[in-house]
Short mmCIF file of the C-alpha atoms (twelve columns), coordinates in Angstrom:
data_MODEL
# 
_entry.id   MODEL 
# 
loop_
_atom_site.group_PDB 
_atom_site.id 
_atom_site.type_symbol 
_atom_site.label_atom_id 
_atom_site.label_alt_id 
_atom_site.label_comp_id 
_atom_site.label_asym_id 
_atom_site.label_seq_id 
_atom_site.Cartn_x 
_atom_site.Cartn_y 
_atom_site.Cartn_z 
_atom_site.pdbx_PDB_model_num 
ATOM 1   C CA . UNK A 1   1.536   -17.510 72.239 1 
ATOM 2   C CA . UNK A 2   2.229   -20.152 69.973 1 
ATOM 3   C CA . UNK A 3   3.259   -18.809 66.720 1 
ATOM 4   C CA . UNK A 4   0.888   -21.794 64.841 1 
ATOM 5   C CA . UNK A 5   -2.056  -20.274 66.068 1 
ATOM 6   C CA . UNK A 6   -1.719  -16.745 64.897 1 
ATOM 7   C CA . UNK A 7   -3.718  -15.712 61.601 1 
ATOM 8   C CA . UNK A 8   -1.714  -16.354 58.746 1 
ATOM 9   C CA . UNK A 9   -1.477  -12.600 57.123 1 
ATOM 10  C CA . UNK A 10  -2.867  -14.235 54.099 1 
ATOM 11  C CA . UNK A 11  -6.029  -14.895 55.574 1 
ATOM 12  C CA . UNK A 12  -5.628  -11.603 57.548 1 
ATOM 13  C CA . UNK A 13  -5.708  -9.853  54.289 1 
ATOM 14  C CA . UNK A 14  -8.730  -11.437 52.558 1 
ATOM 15  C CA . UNK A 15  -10.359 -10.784 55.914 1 
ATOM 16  C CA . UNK A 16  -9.609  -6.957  55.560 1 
ATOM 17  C CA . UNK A 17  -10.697 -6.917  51.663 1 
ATOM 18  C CA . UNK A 18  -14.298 -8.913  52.506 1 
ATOM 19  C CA . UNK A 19  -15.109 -6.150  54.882 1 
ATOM 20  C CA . UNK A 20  -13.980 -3.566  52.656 1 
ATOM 21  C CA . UNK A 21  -16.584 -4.814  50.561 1 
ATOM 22  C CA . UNK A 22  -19.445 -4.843  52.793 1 
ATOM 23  C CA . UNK A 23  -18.643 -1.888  55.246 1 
ATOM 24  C CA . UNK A 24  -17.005 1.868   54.305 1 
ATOM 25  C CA . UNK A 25  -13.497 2.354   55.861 1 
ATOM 26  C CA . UNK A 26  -11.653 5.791   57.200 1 
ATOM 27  C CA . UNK A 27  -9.440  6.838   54.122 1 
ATOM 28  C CA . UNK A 28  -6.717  9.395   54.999 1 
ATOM 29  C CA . UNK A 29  -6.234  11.224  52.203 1 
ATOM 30  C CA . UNK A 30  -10.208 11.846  51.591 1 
ATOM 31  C CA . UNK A 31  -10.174 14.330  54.429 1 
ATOM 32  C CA . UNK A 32  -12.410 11.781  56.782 1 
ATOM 33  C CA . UNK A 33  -14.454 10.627  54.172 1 
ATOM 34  C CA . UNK A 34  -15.196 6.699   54.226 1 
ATOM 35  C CA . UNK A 35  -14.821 5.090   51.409 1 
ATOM 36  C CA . UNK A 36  -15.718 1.010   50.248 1 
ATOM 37  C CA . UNK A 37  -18.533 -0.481  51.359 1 
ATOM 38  C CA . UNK A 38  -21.367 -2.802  49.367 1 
ATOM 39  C CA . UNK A 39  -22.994 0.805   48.064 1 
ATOM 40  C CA . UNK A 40  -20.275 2.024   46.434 1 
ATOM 41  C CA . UNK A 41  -19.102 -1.659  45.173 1 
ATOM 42  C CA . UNK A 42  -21.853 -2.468  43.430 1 
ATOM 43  C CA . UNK A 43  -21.994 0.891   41.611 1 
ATOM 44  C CA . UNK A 44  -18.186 0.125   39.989 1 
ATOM 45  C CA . UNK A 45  -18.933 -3.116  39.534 1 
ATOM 46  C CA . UNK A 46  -22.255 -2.452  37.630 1 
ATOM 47  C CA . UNK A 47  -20.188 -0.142  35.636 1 
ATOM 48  C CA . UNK A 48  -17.303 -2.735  34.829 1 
ATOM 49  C CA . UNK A 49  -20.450 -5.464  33.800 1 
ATOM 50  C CA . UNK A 50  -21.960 -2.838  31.526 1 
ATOM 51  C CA . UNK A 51  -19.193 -1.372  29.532 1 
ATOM 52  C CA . UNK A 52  -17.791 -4.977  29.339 1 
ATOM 53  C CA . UNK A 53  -21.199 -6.236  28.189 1 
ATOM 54  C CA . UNK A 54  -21.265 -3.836  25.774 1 
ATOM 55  C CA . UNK A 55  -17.773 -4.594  24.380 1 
ATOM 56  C CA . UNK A 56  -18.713 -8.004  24.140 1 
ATOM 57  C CA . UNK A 57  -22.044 -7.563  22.215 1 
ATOM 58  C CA . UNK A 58  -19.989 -4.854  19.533 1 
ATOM 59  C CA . UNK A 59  -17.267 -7.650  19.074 1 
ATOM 60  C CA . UNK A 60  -19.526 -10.161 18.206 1 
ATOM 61  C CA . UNK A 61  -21.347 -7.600  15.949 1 
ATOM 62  C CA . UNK A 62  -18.034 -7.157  14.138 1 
ATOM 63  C CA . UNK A 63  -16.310 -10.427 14.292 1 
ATOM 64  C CA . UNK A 64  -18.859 -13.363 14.292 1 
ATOM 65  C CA . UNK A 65  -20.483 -12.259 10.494 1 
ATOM 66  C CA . UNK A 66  -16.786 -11.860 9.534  1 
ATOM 67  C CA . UNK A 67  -15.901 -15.144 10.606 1 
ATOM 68  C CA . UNK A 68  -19.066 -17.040 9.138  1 
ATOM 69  C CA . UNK A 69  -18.393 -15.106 5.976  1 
ATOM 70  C CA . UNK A 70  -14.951 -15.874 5.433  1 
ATOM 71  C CA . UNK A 71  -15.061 -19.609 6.726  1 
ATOM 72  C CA . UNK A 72  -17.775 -20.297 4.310  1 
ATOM 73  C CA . UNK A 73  -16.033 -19.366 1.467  1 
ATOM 74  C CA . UNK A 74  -12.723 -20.934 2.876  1 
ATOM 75  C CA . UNK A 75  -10.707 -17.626 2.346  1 
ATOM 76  C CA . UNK A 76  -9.216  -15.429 4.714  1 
ATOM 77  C CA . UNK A 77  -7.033  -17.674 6.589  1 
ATOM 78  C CA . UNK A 78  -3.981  -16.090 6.824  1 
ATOM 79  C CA . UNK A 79  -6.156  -13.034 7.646  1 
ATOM 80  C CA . UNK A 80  -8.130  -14.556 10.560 1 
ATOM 81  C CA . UNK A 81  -4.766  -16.135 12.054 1 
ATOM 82  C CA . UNK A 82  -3.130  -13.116 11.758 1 
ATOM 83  C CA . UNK A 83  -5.852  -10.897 12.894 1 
ATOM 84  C CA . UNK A 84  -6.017  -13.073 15.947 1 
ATOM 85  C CA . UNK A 85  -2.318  -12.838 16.817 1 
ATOM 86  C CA . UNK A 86  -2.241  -9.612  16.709 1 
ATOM 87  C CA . UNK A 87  -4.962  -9.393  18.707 1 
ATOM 88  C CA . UNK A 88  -2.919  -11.204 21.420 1 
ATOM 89  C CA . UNK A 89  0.032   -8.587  20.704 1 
ATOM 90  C CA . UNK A 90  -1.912  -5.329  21.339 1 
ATOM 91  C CA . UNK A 91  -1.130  -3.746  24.809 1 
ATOM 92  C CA . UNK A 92  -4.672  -2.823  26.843 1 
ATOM 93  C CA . UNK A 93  -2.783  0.319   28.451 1 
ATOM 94  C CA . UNK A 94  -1.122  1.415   24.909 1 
ATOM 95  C CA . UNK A 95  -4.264  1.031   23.228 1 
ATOM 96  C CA . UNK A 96  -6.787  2.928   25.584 1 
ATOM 97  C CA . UNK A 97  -3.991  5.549   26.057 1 
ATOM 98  C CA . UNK A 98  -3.823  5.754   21.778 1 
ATOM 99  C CA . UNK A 99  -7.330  6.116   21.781 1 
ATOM 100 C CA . UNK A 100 -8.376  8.588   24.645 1 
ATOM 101 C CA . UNK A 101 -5.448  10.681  23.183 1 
ATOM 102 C CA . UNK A 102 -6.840  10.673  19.660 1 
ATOM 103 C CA . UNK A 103 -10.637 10.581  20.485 1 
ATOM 104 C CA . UNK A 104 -11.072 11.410  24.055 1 
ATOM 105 C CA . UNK A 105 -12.219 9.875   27.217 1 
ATOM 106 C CA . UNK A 106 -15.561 8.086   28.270 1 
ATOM 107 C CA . UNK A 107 -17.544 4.937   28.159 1 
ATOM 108 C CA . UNK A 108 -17.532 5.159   24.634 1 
ATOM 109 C CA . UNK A 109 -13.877 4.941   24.080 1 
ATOM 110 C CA . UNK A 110 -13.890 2.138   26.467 1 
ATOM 111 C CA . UNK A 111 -16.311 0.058   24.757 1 
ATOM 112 C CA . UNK A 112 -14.425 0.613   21.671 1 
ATOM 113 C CA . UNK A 113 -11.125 -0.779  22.911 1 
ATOM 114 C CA . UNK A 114 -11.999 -3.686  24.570 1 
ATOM 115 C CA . UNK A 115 -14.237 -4.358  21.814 1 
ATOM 116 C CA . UNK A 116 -11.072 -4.433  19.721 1 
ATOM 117 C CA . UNK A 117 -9.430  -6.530  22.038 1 
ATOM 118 C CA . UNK A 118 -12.111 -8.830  22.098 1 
ATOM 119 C CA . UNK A 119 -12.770 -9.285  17.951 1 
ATOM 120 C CA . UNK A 120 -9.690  -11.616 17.370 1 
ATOM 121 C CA . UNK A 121 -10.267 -14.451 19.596 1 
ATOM 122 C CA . UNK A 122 -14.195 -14.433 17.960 1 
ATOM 123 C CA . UNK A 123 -13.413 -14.026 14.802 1 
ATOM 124 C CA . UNK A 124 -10.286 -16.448 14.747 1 
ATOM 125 C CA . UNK A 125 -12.538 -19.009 16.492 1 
ATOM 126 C CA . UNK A 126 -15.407 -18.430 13.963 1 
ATOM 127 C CA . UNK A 127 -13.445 -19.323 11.130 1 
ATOM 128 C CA . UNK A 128 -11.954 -21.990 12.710 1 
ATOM 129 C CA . UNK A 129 -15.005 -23.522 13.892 1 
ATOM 130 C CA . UNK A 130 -17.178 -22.742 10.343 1 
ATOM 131 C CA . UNK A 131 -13.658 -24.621 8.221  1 
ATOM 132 C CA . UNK A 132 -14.357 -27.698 10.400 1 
ATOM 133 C CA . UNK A 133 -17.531 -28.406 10.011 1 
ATOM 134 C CA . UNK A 134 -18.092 -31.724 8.080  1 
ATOM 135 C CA . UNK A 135 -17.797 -30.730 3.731  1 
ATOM 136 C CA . UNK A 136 -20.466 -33.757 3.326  1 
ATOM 137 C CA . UNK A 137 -22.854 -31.689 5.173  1 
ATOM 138 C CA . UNK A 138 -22.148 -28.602 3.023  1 
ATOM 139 C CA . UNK A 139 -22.454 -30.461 0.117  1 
ATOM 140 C CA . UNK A 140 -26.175 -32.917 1.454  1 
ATOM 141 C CA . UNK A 141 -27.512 -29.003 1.867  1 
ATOM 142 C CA . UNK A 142 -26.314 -27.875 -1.188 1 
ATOM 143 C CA . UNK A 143 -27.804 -30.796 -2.832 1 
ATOM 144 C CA . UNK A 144 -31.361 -30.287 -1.073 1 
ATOM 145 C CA . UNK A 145 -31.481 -26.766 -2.837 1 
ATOM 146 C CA . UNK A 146 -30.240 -24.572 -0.130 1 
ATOM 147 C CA . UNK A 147 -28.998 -21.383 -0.502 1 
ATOM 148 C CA . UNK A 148 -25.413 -20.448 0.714  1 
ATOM 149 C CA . UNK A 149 -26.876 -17.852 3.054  1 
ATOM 150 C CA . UNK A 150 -29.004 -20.833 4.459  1 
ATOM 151 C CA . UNK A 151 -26.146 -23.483 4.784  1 
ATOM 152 C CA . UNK A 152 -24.330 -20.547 7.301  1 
ATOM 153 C CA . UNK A 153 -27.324 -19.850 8.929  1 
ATOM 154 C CA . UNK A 154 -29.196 -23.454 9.305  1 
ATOM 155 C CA . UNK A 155 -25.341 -25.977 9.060  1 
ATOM 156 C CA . UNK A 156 -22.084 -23.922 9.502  1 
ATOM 157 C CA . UNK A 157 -23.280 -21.811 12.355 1 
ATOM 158 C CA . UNK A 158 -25.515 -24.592 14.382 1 
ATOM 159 C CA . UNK A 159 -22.368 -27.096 13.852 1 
ATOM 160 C CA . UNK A 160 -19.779 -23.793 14.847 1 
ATOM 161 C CA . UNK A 161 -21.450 -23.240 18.305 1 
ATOM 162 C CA . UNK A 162 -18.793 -24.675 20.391 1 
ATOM 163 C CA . UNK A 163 -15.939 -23.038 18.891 1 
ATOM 164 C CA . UNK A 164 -17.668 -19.643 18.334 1 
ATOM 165 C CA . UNK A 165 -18.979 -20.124 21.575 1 
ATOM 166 C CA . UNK A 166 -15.287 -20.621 23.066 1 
ATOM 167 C CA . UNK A 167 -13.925 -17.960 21.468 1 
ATOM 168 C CA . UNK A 168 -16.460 -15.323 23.042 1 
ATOM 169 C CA . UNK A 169 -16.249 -17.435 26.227 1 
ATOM 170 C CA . UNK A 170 -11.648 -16.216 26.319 1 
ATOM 171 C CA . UNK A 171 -12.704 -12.568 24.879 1 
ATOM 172 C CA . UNK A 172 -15.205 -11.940 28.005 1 
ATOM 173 C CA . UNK A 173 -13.198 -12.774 30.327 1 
ATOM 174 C CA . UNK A 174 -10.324 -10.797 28.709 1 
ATOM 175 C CA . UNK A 175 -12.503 -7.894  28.555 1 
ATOM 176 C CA . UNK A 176 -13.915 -8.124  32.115 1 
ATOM 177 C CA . UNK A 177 -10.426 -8.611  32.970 1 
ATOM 178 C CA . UNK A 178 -8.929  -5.116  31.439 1 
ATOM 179 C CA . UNK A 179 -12.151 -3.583  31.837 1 
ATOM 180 C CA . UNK A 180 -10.229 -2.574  35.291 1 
ATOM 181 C CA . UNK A 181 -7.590  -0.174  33.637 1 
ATOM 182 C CA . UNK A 182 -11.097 1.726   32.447 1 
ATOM 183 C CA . UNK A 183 -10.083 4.771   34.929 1 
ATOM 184 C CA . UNK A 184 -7.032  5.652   32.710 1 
ATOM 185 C CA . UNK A 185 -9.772  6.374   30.039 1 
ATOM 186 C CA . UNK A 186 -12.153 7.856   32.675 1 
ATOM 187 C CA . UNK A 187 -14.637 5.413   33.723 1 
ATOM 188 C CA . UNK A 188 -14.915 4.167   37.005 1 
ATOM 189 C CA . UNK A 189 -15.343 0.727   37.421 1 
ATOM 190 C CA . UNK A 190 -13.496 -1.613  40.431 1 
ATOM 191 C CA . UNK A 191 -10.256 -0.650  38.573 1 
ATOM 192 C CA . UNK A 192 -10.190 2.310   40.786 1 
ATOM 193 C CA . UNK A 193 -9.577  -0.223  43.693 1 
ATOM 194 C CA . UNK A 194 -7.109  -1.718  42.551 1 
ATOM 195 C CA . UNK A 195 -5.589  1.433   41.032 1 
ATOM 196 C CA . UNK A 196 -6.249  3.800   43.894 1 
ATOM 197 C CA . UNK A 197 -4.090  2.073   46.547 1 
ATOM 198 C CA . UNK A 198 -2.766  5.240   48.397 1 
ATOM 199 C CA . UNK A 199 -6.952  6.351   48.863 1 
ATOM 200 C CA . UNK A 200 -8.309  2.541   49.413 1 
ATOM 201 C CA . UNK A 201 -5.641  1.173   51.129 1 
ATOM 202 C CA . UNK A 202 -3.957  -2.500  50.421 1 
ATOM 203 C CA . UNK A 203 -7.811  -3.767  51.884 1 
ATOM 204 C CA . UNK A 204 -9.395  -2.042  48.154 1 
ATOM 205 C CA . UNK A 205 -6.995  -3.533  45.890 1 
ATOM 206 C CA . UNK A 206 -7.772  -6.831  47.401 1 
ATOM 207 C CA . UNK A 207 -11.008 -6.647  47.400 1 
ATOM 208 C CA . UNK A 208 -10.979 -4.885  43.865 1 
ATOM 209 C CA . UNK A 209 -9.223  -7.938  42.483 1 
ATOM 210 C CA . UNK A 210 -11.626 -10.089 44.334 1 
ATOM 211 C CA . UNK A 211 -14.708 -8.979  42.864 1 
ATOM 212 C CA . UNK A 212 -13.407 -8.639  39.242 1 
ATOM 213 C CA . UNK A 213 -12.124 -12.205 39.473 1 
ATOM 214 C CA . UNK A 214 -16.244 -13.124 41.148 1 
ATOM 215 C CA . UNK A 215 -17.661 -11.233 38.250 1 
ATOM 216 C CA . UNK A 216 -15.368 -12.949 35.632 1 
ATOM 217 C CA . UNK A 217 -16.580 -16.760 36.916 1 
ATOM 218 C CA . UNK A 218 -19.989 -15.495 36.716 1 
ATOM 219 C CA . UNK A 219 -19.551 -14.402 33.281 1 
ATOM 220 C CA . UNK A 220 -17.720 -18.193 32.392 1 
ATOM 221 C CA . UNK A 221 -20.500 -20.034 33.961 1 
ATOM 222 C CA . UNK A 222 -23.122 -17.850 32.681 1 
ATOM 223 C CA . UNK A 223 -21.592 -17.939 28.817 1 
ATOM 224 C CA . UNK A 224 -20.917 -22.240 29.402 1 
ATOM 225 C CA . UNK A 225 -24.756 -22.238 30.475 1 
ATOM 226 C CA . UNK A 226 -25.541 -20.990 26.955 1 
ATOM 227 C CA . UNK A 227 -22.860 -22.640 25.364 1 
ATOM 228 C CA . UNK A 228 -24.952 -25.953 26.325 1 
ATOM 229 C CA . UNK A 229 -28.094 -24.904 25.314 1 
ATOM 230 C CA . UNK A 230 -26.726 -23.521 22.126 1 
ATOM 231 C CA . UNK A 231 -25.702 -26.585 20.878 1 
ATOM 232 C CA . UNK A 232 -27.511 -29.202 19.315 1 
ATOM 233 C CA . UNK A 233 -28.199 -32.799 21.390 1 
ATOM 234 C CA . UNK A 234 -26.495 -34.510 18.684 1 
ATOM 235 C CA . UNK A 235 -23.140 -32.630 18.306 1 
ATOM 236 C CA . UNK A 236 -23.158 -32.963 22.389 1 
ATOM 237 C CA . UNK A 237 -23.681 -36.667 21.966 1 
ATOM 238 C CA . UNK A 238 -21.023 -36.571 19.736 1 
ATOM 239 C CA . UNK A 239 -18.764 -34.571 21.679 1 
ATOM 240 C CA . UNK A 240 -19.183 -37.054 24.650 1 
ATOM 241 C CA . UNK A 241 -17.436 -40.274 22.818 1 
# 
């Protein structure tokens, strides 16, 4: 047979990992048990979405006031750079491992690290994004008797949405990303796929990967959705020249 129309083991592969998804497989080292399948898919994914959502909504908690705060009052920059750097530095697999040993395993644990890796890109973006907005608008609210708490909440935020926005937008999809390491901290999520390759076979770390990387897009395009509504028609406007 002519070696051009054989599969390409590429394609072979993906083939494999799709119907890992859908249908369970014979595992030898689970004493005949199947394992895969859409069932038991969705229930690690629908872990991996909620302990990441939950990350996500704590590092906003924490880092978007912190950023609004310190961008209003132009202070903190060395702080916010730094924070976000380090951020950047910080090993996922050091940092759950650090954690579990010092406060134990668990979803809560896991929410709390990759809320920490998630705070720096939000808060470095908040500041950046507050610093830039336009002084003359600062100073026209000022001037019309606003409070400072109202120039954040009504200018500097509003005008901040695509930054802040982009920030959270890298941070979820580096959460939903390391959200797979969440066994080592003992949660289940599609993590044990790609971790468990001598029980699910090279088929479950494909498909693993494939699913995170489904779930991630969804996330982007969900988060760019809001992004658009977020933000004002005029600063869009603006944005398109």
């Amino acid at each position: 047979m002519n070696a051009a129309l054989l599969p390409h083991p590429l394609f072979a592969g993906f083939g494999g990992a799709i119907e890992f998804v859908f249908s369970k497989q014979e595992s030898s080292v689970t004493g005949g048990k199947k394992v895969g399948g859409f069932e038991q898919v969705l229930e690690l994914a629908w872990t991996q979405i909620e302990v990441s959502l939950l990350a996500i909504l704590l590092a906003c908690l924490i880092a978007i006031p912190v950023g609004l705060y310190f961008g209003h009052r132009g202070k903190g920059e060395l702080v916010a750079v730094g924070i976000g750097n380090a951020g950047r530095a910080i090993p996922e697999l050091a940092a759950i491992a650090l954690v579990a040993t010092v406060i134990g395993v668990g979803i809560p644990v896991l929410v709390l690290v990759l809320a920490l890796l998630g705070i720096p890109p939000i808060l470095t973006n908040t500041f950046v994004g507050v610093r830039q907005v336009d002084r003359a608008s600062v100073d026209a609210a000022r001037g019309v008797g606003m409070t400072e708490l109202q120039i954040v909440r009504k200018v500097e935020t509003p005008l901040s949405v695509p930054s802040i926005m982009t920030g959270i937008r890298g941070a979820t999809v580096n959460i939903v990303a390391t959200a797979t390491i969440a066994p080592l901290a003992g949660v289940l999520t599609l993590g044990d796929f790609i971790l468990g390759e001598n029980v699910y076979g090279a088929d479950g770390v494909l498909a693993g990967a494939i699913v995170v990387a489904i779930l991630a897009l969804l996330f982007e395009f969900a988060l760019a959705g809001l992004q658009r509504r977020l933000t004002s028609k005029g600063l869009q406007l603006q944005q398109a020249q």
